[in-house]
N, C-alpha and C positions, 0 to 999 in steps of 0.2 A: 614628485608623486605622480603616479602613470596608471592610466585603468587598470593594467597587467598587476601592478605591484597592487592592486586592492583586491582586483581578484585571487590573487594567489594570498592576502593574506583572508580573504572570508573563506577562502578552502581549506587553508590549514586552522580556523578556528573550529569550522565544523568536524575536521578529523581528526584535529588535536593531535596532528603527528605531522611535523617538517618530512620526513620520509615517506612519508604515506603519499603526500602530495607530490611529493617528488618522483617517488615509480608512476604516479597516475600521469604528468604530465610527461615521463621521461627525458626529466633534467637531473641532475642534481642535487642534492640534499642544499649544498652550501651556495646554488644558486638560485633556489627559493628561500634560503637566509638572508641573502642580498636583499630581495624584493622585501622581508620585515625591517629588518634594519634599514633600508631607505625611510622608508616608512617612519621606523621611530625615530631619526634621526630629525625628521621635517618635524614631527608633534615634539618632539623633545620629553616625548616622553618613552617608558617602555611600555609594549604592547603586548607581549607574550611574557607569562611567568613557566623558565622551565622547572621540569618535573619528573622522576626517576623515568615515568613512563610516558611520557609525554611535553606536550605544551597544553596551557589552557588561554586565556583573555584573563588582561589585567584589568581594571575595571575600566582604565583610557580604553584596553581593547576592546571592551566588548564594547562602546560607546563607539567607536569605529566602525567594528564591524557589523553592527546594526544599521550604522547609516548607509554605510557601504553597500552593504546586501539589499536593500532596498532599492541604493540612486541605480544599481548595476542591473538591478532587474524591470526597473522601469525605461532602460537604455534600452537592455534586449530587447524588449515588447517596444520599444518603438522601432528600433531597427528591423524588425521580424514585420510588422507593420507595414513600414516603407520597401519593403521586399517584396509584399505581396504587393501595392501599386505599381510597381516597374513590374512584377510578373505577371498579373492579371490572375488566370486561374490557375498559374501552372507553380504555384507557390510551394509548401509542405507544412507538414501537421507533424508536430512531434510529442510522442507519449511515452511518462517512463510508468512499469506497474510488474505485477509478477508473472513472472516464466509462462505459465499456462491461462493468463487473466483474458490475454486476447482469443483464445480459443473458446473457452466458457460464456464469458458475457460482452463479445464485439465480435465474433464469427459472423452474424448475418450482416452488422451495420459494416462492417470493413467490405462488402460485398456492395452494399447498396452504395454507399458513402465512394467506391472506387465506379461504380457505374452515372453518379452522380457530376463527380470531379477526374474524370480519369486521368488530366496529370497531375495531379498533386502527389506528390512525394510522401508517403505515409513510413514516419518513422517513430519504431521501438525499443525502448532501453529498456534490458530488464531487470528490478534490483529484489533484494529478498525479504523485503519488508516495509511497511508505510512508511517507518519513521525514515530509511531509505530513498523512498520515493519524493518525502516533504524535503530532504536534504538535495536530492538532483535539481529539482523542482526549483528551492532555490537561488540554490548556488550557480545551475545548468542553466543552457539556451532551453528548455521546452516550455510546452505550449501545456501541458494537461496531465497531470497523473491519477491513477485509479487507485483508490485505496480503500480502507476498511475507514470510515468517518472516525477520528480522533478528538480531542478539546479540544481547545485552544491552540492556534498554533502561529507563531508572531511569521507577518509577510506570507499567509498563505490564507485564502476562502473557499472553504470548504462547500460542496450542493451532495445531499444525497440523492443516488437514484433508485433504492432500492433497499427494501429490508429484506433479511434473511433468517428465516426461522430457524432453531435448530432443533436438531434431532438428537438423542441417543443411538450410538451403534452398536450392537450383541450380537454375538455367534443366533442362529438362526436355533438351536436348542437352550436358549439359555432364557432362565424363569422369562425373564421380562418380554423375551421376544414377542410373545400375544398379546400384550399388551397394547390398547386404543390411546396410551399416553402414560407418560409417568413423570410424579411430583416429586418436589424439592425434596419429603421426606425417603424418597426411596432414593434418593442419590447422598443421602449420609450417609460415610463409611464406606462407599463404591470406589473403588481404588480405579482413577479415572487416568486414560490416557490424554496427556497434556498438550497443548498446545504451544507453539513457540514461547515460551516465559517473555520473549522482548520482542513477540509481534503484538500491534494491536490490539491485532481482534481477542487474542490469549490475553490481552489484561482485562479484555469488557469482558471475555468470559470470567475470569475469576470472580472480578467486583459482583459482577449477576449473582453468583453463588454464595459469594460472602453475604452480600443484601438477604439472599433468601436463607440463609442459614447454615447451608452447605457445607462441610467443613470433610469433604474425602479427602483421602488419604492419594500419593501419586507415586507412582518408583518408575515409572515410563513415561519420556518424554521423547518428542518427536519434530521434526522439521518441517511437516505438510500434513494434509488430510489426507491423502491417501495412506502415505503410512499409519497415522491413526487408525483409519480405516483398515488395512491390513494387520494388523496387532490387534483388531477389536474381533475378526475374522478368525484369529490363531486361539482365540481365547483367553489373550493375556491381560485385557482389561477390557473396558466401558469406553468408549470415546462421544465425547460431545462435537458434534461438527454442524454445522450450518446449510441447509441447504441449499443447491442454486436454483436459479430461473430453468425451467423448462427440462429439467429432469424424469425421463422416460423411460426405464428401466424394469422390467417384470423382476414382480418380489418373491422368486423361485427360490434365490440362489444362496450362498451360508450366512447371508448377513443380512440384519433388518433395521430400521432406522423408524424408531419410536418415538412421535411426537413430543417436546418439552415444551409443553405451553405457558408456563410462567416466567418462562427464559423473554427476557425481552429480543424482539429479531437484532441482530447485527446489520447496522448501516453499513451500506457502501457507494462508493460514487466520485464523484470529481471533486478534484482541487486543483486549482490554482492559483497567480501571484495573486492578478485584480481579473475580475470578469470584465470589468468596462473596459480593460485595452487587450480583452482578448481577439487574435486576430481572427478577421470573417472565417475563414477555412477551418479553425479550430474550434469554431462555436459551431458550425453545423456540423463537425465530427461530433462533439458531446452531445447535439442533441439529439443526432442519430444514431448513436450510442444509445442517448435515454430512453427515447423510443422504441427501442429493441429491446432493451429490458422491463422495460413495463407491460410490451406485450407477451414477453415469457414466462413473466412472473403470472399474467393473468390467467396464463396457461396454464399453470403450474396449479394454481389457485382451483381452479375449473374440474384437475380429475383428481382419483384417488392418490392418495399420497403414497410417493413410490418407495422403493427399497432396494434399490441401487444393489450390486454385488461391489461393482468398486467405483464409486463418485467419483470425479475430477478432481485435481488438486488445485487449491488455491488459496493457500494459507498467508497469508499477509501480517 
């Protein structure tokens, strides 16, 4: 049994596919079989149940690969550790989160944070979704991912740094547009454009609705806010989206963004494996991360609430 063959078997239980693993690390299908099969041969037990479309963990597996994923992330975080005392400051920060998450809410701190540490290595992986980003997170060498706050989630602790209100978005003629806010009862029967079904932040919206009674109707689903936003623009539906920090926009333009005050805001913020062995360089990115967004939010907070023609995407 060899760190490699553990790694490659808690990869393939989170992808549930030998091939899958095998294009990611570009080997072989049948030589990341060797690595389970060693594997089972040493437990003497089997570790993977196949299946038409896959593999899953047998319950030896998953008992493995529980352990596994843990001793392997507590090995990176100390070797990540030990790399910054032989490098001093010239170490790296690695973050994985969505496509456009560092542009929206880390523009200033990647600025401040690079004139702070100027050689640190600041590195980005982008995936398309939290439950994506808990899976890199992980499985992966990184330091930090940005997500939409989720439950529970075994080997991962979660900090928020920020709630996000959401809005209603309507074509700039459409009844609601005047509207100073609108309640749960007006969004029954609003044929609402959806947010990813298997992000997220798209299931705490749902649960908010279900809780308050809401029971719209959807034929339009979407990959990001912006398309949301774009479709709510065209006239094809309602879209519910969240606002970010620091958003400054004149509300001239064909789209308006309507207060939903009984929506509870959407968390968002950092996670990672253990905070206590997170290393120095990547605790002062997250807090200069935090600090950046608490003062954009207070910003935000401070003037009139805007109305964006087209928000940023950041759908998680």
């Amino acid at each position: 049994m060899t760190l490699e063959d553990l790694r490659v078997f808690v990869a393939v239980c989170r992808a549930g596919s030998l091939s899958a693993v095998a294009r990611e690390l570009g080997r072989t299908q049948s030589a990341v079989s060797q690595h389970v099969k060693r594997l089972e041969r040493e437990a003497g037990l089997s570790l993977l149940e196949r299946q038409p479309r896959g593999v899953v963990p047998t319950d030896a597996g998953r008992v493995l690969c529980e352990a596994a994923a843990d001793s392997i992330a507590g090995l990176d975080l100390a070797m990540r550790r030990l790399g910054d005392l032989v490098n001093g400051d010239t170490g790296s920060v690695r973050v994985t989160t969505g496509g456009t998450t560092v542009r929206h809410f880390m523009a200033e701190a990647v600025v401040a944070f690079r004139q702070r540490c100027p050689k640190v290595s600041l590195e980005f992986r982008t995936e398309t979704s939290s439950r994506a980003c808990f899976d890199a997170l992980i499985t992966g060498d990184l330091d930090l991912a940005w997500v939409t706050i989720a439950g529970s989630v075994r080997g991962v602790e979660q900090r928020p740094v920020v709630a996000l209100p959401w809005v209603l978005a309507v074509r700039a003629d459409d009844p609601l547009a005047g509207r100073a806010q609108v309640g749960p009862a007006e969004l029954a029967g609003t044929s609402l454009i959806r947010l990813p079904p298997n992000s997220t932040s798209g299931a705490r919206l749902d649960a908010a609705l279900a809780d308050l009674g809401v029971r719209g109707g959807s034929d339009t689903s979407v990959a990001d806010w912006d398309t949301a936003l774009l479709l709510a623009e065209l006239g094809l539906g309602h879209a519910v989206v969240p606002v970010l920090p620091g958003w400054e926009v004149p509300g001239d333009g064909p789209l308006r963004l309507v207060p939903l005050p009984d929506l509870p805001p959407l968390p968002v913020g950092w996670a990672v494996r253990r905070w206590d062995a997170l290393t120095p360089l990547a605790r002062t990115f997250a807090d200069t991360v935090a600090r950046s967004c608490a003062e954009k939010a207070a910003l935000t907070r401070s003037t009139p609430a805007a109305c964006p023609d087209r928000p940023p995407s950041t759908a998680r």
